[in-house]
ZAPA-517573 format. One record per residue (C-alpha): residue in one letter; chain; residue number from 1; x, y, z. Coordinates in steps of 0.1 Angstrom, whole numbers, m for minus. Example, Ala and Ser with C-alpha at 12.3 -4.5 7.8 and 13.67 -1.06 7.14 Angstrom:
<aa: A	ch: A	i: 1	u: 123	v: m45	w: 78>
<aa: S	ch: A	i: 2	u: 137	v: m11	w: 71>
# end
This chain:
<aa: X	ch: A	i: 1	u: 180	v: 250	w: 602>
<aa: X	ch: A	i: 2	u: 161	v: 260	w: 633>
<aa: X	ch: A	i: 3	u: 165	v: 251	w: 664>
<aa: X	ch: A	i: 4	u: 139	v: 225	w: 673>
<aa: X	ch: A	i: 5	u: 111	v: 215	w: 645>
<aa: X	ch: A	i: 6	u: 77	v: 213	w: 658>
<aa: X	ch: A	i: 7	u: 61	v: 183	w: 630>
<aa: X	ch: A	i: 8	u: 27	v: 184	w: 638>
<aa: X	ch: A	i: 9	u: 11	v: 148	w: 621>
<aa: X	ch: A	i: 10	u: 45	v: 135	w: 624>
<aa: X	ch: A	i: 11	u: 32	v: 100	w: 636>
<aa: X	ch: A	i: 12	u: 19	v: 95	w: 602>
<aa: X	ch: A	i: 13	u: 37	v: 84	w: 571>
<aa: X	ch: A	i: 14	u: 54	v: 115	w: 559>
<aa: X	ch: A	i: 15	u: 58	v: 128	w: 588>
<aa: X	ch: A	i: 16	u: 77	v: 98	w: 606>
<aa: X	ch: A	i: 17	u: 98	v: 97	w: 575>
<aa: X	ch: A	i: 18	u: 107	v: 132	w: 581>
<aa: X	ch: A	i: 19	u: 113	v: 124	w: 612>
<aa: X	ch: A	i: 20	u: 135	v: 95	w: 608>
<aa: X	ch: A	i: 21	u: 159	v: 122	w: 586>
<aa: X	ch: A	i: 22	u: 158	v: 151	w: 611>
<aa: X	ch: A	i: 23	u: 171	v: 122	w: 638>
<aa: X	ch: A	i: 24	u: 197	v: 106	w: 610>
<aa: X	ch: A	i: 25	u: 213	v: 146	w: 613>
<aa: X	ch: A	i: 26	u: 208	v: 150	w: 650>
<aa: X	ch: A	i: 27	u: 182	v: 177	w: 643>
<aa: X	ch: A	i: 28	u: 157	v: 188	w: 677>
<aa: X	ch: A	i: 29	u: 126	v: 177	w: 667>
<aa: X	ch: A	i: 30	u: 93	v: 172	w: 689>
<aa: X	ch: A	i: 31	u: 59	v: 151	w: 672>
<aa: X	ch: A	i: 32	u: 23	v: 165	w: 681>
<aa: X	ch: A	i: 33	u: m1	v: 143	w: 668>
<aa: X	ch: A	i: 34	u: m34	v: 125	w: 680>
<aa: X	ch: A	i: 35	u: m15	v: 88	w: 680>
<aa: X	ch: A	i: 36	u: 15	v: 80	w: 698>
<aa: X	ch: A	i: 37	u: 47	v: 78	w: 672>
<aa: X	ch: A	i: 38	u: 56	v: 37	w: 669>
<aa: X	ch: A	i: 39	u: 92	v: 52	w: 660>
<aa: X	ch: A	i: 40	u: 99	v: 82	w: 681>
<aa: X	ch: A	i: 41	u: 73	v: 78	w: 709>
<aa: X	ch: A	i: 42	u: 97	v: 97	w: 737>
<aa: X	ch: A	i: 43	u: 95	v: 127	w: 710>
<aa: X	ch: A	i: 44	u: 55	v: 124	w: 710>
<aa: X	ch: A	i: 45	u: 30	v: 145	w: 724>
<aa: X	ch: A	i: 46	u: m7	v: 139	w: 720>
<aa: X	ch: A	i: 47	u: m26	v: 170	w: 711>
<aa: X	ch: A	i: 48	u: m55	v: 180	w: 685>
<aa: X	ch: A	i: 49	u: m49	v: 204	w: 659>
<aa: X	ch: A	i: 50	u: m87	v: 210	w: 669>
<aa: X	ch: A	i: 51	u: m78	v: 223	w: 699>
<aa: X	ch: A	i: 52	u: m67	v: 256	w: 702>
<aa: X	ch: A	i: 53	u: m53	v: 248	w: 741>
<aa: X	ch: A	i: 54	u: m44	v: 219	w: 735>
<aa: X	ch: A	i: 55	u: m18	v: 233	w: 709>
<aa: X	ch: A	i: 56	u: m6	v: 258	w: 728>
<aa: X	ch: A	i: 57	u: 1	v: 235	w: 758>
<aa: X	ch: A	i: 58	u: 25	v: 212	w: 733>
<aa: X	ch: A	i: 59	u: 44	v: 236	w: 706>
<aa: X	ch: A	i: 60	u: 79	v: 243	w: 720>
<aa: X	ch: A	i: 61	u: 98	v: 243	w: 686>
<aa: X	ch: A	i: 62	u: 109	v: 278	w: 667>
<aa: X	ch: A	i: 63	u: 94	v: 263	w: 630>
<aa: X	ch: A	i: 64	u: 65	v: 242	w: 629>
<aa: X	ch: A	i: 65	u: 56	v: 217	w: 599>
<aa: X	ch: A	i: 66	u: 20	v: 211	w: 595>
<aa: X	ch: A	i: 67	u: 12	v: 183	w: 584>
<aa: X	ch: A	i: 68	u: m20	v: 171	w: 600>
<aa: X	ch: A	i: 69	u: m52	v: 164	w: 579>
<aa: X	ch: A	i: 70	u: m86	v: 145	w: 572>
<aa: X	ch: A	i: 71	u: m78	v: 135	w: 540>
<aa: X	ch: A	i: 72	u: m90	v: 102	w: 527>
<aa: X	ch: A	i: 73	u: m123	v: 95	w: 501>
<aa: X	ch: A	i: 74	u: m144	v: 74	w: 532>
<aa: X	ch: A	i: 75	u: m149	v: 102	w: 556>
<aa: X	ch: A	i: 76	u: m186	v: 100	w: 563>
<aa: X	ch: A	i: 77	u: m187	v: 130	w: 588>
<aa: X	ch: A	i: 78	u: m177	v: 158	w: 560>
<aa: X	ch: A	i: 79	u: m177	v: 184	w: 585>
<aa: X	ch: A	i: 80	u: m143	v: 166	w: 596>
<aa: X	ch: A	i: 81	u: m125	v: 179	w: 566>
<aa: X	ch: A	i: 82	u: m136	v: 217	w: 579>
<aa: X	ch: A	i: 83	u: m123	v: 210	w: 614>
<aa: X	ch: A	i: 84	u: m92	v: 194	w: 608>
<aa: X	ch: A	i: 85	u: m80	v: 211	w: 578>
<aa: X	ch: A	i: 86	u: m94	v: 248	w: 582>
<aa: X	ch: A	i: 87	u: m100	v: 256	w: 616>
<aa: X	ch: A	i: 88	u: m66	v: 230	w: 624>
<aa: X	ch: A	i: 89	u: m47	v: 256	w: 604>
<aa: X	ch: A	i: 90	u: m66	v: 285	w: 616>
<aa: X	ch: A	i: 91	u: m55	v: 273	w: 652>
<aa: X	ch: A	i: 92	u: m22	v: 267	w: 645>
<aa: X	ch: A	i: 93	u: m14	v: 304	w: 628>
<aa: X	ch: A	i: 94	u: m29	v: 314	w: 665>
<aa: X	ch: A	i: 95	u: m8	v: 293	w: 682>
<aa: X	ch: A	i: 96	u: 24	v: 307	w: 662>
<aa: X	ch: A	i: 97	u: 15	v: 342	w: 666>
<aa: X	ch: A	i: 98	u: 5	v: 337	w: 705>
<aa: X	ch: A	i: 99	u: 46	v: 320	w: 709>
<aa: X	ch: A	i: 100	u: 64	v: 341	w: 687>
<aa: X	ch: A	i: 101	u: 70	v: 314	w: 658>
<aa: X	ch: A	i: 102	u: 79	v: 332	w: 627>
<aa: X	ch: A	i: 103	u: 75	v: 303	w: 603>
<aa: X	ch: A	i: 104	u: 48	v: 278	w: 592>
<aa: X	ch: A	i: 105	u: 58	v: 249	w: 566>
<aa: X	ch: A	i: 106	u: 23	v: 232	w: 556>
<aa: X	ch: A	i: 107	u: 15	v: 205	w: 534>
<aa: X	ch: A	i: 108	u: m17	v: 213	w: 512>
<aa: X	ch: A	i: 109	u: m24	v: 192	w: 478>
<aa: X	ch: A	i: 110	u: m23	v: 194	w: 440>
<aa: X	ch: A	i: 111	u: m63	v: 185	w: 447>
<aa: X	ch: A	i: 112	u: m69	v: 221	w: 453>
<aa: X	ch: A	i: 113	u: m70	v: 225	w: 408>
<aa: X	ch: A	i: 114	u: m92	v: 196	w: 409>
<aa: X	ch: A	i: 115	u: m93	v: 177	w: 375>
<aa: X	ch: A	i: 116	u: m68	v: 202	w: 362>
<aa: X	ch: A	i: 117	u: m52	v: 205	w: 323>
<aa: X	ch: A	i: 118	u: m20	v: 189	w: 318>
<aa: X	ch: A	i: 119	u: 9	v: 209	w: 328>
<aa: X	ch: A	i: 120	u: m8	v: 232	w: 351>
<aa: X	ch: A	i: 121	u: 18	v: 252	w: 379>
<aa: X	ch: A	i: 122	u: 13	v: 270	w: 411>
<aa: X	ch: A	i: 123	u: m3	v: 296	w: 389>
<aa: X	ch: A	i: 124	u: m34	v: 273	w: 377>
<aa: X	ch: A	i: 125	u: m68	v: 279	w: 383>
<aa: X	ch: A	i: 126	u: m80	v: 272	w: 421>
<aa: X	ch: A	i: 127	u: m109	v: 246	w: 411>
<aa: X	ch: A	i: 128	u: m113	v: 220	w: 437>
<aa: X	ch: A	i: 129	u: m142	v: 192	w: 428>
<aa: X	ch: A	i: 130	u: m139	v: 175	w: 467>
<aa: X	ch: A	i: 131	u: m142	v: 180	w: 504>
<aa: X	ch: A	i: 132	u: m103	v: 174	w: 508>
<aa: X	ch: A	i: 133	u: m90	v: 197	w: 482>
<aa: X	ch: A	i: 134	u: m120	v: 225	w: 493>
<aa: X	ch: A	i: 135	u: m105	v: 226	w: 529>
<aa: X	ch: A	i: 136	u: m67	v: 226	w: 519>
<aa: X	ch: A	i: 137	u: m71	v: 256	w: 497>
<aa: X	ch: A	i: 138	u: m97	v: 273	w: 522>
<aa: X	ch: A	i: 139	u: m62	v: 266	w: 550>
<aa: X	ch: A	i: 140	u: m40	v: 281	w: 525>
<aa: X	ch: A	i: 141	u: m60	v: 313	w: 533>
<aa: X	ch: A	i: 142	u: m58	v: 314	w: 569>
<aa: X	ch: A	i: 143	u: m22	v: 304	w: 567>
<aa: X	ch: A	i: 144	u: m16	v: 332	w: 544>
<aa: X	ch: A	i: 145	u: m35	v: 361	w: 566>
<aa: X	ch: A	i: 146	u: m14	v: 349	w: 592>
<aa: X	ch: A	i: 147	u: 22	v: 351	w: 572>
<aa: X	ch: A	i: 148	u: 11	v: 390	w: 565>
<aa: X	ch: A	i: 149	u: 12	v: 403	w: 599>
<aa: X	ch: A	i: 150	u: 45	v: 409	w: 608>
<aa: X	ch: A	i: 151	u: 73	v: 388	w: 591>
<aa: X	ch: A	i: 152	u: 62	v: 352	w: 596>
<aa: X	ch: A	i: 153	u: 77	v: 332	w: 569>
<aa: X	ch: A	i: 154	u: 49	v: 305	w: 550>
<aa: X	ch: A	i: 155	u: 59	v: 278	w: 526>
<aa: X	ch: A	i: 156	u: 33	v: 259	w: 512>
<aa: X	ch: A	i: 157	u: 38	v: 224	w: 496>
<aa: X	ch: A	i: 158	u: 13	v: 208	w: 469>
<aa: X	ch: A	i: 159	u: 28	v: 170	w: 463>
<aa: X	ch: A	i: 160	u: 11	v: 151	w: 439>
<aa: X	ch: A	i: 161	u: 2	v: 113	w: 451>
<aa: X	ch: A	i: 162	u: 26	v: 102	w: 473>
<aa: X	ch: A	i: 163	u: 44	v: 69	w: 472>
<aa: X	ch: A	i: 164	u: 69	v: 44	w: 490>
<aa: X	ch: A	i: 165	u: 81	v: 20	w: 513>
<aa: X	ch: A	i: 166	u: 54	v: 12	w: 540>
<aa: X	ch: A	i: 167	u: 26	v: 34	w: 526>
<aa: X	ch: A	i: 168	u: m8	v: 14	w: 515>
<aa: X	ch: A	i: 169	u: m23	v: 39	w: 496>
<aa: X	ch: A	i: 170	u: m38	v: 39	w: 459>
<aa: X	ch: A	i: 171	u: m4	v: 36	w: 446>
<aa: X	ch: A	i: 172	u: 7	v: 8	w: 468>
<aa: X	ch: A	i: 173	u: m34	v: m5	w: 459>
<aa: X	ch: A	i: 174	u: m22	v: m5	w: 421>
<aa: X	ch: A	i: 175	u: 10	v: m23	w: 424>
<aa: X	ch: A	i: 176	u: 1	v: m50	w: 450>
<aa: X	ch: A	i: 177	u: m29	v: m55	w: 420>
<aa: X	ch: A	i: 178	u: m5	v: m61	w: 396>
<aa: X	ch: A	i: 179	u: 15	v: m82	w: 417>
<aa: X	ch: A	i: 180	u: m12	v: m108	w: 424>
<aa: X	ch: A	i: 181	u: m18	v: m114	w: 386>
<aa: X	ch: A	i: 182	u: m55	v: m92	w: 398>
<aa: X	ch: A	i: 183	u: m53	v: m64	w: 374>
<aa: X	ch: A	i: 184	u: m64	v: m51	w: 344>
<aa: X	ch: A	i: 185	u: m59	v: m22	w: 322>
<aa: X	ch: A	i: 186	u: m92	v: 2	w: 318>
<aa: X	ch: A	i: 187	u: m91	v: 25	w: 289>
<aa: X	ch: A	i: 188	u: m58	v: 34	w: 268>
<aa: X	ch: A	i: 189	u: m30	v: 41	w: 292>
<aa: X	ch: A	i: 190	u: m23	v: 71	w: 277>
<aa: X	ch: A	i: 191	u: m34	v: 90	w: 308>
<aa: X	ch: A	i: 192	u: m4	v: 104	w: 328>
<aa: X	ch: A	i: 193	u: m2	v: 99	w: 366>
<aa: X	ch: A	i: 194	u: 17	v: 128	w: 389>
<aa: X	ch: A	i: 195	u: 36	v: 112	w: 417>
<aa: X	ch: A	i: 196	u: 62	v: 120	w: 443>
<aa: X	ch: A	i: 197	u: 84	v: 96	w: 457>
<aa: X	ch: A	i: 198	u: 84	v: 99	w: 499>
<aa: X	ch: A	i: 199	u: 124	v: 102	w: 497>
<aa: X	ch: A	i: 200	u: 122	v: 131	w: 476>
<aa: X	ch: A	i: 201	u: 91	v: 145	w: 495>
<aa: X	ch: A	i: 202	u: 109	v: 144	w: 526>
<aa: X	ch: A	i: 203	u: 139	v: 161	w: 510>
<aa: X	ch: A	i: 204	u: 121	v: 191	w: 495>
<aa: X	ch: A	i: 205	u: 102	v: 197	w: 532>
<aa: X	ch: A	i: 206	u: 139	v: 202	w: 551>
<aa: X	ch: A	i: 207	u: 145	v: 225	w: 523>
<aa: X	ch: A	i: 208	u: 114	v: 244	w: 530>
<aa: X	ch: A	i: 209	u: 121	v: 241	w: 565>
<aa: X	ch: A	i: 210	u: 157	v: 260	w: 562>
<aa: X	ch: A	i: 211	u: 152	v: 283	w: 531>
<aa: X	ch: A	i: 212	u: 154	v: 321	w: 541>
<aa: X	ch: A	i: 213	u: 122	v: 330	w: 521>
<aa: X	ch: A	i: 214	u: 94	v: 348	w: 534>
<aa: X	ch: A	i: 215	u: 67	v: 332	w: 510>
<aa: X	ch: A	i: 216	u: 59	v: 302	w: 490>
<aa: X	ch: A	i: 217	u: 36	v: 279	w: 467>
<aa: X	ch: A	i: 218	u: 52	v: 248	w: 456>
<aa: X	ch: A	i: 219	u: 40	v: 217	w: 436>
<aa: X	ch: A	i: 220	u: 55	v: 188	w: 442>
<aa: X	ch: A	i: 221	u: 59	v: 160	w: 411>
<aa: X	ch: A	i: 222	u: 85	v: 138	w: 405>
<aa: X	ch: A	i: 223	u: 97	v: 137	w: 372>
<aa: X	ch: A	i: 224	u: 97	v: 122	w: 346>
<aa: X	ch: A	i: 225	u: 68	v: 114	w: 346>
<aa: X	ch: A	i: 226	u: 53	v: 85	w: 334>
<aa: X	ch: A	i: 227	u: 17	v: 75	w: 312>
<aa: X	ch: A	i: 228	u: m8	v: 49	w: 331>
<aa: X	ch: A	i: 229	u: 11	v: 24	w: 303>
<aa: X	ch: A	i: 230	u: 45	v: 32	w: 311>
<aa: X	ch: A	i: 231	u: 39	v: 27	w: 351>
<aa: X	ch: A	i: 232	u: 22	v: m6	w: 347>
<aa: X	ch: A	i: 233	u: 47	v: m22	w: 323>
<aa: X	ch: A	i: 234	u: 73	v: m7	w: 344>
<aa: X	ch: A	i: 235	u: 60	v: m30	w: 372>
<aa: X	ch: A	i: 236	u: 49	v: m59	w: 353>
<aa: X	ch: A	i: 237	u: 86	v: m59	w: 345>
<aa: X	ch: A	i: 238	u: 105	v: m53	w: 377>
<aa: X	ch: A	i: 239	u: 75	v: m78	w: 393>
<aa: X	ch: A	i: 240	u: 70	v: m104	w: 372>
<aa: X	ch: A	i: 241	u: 96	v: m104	w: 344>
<aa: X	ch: A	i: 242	u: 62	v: m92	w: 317>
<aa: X	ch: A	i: 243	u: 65	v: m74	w: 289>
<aa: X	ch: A	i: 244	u: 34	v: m51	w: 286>
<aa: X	ch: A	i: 245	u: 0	v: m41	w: 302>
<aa: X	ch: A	i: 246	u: m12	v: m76	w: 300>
<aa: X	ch: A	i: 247	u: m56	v: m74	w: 296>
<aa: X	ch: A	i: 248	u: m69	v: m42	w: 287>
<aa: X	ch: A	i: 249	u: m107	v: m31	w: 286>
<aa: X	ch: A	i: 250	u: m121	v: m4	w: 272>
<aa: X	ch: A	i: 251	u: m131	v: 26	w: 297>
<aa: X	ch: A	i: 252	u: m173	v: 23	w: 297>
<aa: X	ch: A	i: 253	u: m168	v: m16	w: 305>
<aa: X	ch: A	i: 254	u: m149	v: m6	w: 337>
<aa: X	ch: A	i: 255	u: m169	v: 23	w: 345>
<aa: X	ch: A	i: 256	u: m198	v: 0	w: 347>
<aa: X	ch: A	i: 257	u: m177	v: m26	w: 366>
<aa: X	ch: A	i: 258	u: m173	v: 1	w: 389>
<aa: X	ch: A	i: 259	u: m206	v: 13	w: 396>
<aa: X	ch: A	i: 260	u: m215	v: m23	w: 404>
<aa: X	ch: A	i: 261	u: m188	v: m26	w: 426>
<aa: X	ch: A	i: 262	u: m206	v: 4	w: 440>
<aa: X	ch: A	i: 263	u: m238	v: m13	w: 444>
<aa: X	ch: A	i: 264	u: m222	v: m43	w: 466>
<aa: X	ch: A	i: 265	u: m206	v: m21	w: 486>
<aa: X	ch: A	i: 266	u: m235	v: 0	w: 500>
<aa: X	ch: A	i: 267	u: m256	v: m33	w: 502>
<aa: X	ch: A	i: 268	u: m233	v: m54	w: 520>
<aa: X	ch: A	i: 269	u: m215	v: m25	w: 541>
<aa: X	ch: A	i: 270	u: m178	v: m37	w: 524>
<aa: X	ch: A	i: 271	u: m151	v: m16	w: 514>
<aa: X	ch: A	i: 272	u: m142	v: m31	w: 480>
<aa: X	ch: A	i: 273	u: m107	v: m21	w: 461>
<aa: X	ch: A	i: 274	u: m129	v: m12	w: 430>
<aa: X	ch: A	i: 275	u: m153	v: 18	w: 426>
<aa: X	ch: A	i: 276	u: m168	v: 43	w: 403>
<aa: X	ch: A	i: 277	u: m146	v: 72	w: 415>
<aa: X	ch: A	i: 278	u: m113	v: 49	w: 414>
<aa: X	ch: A	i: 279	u: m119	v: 39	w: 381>
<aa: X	ch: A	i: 280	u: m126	v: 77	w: 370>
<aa: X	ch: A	i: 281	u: m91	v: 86	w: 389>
<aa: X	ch: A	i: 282	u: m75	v: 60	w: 370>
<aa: X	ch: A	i: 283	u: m80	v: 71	w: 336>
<aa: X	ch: A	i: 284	u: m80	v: 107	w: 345>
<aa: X	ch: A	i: 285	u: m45	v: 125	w: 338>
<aa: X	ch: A	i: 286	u: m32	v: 143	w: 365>
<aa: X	ch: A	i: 287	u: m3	v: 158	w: 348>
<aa: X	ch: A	i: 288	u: 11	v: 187	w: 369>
<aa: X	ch: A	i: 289	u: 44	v: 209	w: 365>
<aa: X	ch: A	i: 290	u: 61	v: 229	w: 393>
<aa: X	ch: A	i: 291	u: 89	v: 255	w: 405>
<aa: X	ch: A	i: 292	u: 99	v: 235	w: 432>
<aa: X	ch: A	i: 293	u: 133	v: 239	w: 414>
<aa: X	ch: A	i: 294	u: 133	v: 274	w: 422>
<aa: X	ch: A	i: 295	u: 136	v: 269	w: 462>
<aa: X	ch: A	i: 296	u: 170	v: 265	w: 474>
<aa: X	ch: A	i: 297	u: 178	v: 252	w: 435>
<aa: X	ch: A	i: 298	u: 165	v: 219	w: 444>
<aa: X	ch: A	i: 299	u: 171	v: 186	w: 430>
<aa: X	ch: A	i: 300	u: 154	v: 153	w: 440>
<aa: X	ch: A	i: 301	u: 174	v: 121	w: 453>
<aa: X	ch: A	i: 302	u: 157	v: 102	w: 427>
<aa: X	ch: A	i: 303	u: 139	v: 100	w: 397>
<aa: X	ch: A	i: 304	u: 101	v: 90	w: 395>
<aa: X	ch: A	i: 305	u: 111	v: 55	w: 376>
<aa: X	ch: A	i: 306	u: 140	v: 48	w: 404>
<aa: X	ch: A	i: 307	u: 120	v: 56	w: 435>
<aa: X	ch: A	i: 308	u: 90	v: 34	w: 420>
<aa: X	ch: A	i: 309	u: 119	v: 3	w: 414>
<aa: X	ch: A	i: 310	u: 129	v: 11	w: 449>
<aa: X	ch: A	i: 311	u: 92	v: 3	w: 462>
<aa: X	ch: A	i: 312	u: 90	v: m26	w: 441>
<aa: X	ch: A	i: 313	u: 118	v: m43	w: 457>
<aa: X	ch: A	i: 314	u: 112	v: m34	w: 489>
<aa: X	ch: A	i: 315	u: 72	v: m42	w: 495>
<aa: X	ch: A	i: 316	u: 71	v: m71	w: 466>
<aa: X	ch: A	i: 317	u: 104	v: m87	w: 460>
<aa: X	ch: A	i: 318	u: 123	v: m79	w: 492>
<aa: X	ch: A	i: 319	u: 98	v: m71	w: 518>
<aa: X	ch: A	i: 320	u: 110	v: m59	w: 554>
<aa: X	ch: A	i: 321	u: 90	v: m77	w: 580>
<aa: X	ch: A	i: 322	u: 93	v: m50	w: 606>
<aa: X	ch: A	i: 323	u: 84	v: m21	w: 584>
<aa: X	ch: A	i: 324	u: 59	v: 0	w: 602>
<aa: X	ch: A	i: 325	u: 26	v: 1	w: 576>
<aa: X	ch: A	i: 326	u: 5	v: 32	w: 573>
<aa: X	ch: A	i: 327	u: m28	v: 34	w: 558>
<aa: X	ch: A	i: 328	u: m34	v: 65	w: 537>
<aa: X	ch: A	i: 329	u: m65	v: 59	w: 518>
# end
């Protein structure tokens, strides 16, 4: 592995859990990020991914790991998705090239197929239907200019959702739902959900960091995986001890449950946990495949269904107080 790993976003979730491994193996590591690191704030330098100078002034590692985004559904400001994700990359190819840095491990998104068939691979059509997915495909191609001059080294990760232990995003959203007796099943279940576990996220990323390959585009999806029904009963299990889905309502009924979830929310200026597009991503499959296999012959720590059971217990049933909590979406 390289010397000393630049992790640019590494105050954020995946990035302090990367971290927190490169530390465990006594691996040099510095953090640029806009927010000072809770965990590893003597490694921590502020710095914008937006600035080009700024940059410059703070990468001192020989491989850096991009991980910095605008990424969540709420941005108001769209253009922030351009500046962060595009021009952020853009700046940090200069950057690379300007110090000599020969590789580049970035984090784009299974977003950039959009709703995509089930099974699609790194080979599926490019067909982005939001801001977030638009922008990481669009920093692909700077990224990828940059790996042809000379012989930079890019790898480029596409994780499905990702999931775990301190992370309140949609999947955290659907199991603390189920938890609290709150939920209820919209449409058939038969809908599967891609997911990666932040263990086995964090895992493939020091694989990218220290595989000797000159180019590559990786999903990454835990497997198996599991149908809409299978997660739910899954947690209803490991949770409450429940059999089942429990109530169940047919799509249209919680589409329109949606859009007038939609309606209080722009009247009364409240974030609600419900919404047209969240019901729509629920019931949508979002089934991919990958090669990640092929890097480095790479296996996961765990299996989709254990690193799920591992976030149960650890956020419902056994709940760690001091856990630091970051809010994805």
């Amino acid at each position: 592995m390289a010397k000393k790993i630049t992790v640019i976003g590494g105050s954020g979730f995946v990035g302090t859990n990367l971290c927190r491994q490169l530390s465990l193996k006594q691996q040099d590591f510095e953090i640029i990020d806009l927010k000072m690191s809770n965990q590893f704030p003597e490694k921590c330098t502020i710095a914008d991914v937006r600035d080009a100078e700024s940059l410059y002034a703070a990468i001192t590692g020989d491989v850096v790991v991009n991980l910095a985004a605008v990424h969540r559904d709420d941005v108001r400001d769209k253009s922030e998705y351009q500046r962060t994700n595009v021009d952020g990359a853009k700046n940090v190819a200069q950057v690379c090239s300007e110090k000599g840095i020969k590789k580049i491990v970035f984090t784009s998104t299974v977003a950039v197929y959009g709703f995509a068939e089930p099974g699609t691979d790194e080979h599926g059509e490019i067909k982005p239907f939001n801001e977030y997915g638009r922008t990481k495909f669009e920093a692909e191609e700077k990224l990828r200019v940059w790996q042809k001059q000379g012989e930079n080294s890019l790898i480029i990760v596409r994780p499905a959702v990702i999931f775990g232990e301190g992370n309140r995003g949609n999947v955290f959203n659907l199991l603390n739902q189920i938890a609290s007796g709150k939920f209820f099943m919209v449409g058939d279940g038969k809908n599967k959900k891609s997911m990666a576990y932040i263990s086995n996220v964090v895992s493939f990323l020091e694989v990218s960091i220290a595989a000797n390959q000159s180019y590559g585009v990786y999903n990454y999806v835990d497997t198996p995986g599991l149908t809409m029904n299978e997660l739910v009963s899954l947690a209803r299990q490991t949770l409450k001890g429940k059999k089942g889905v429990g109530l169940r309502i047919p799509y249209v009924f919680g589409l329109i449950f949606g859009f007038v979830a939609d309606i209080i929310s722009n009247i009364t200026s409240t974030k609600l946990p419900v919404s047209g597009i969240r019901i729509k991503k629920f019931v949508t499959s979002t089934d991919f495949s990958s090669n990640q296999s092929h890097l480095e012959n790479f296996a996961p720590p765990y299996l989709l269904k254990a690193g799920l059971e591992k976030t149960l217990i650890s956020e419902f049933l056994e709940p760690d107080p001091k856990r630091e909590i970051f809010y994805t979406e």
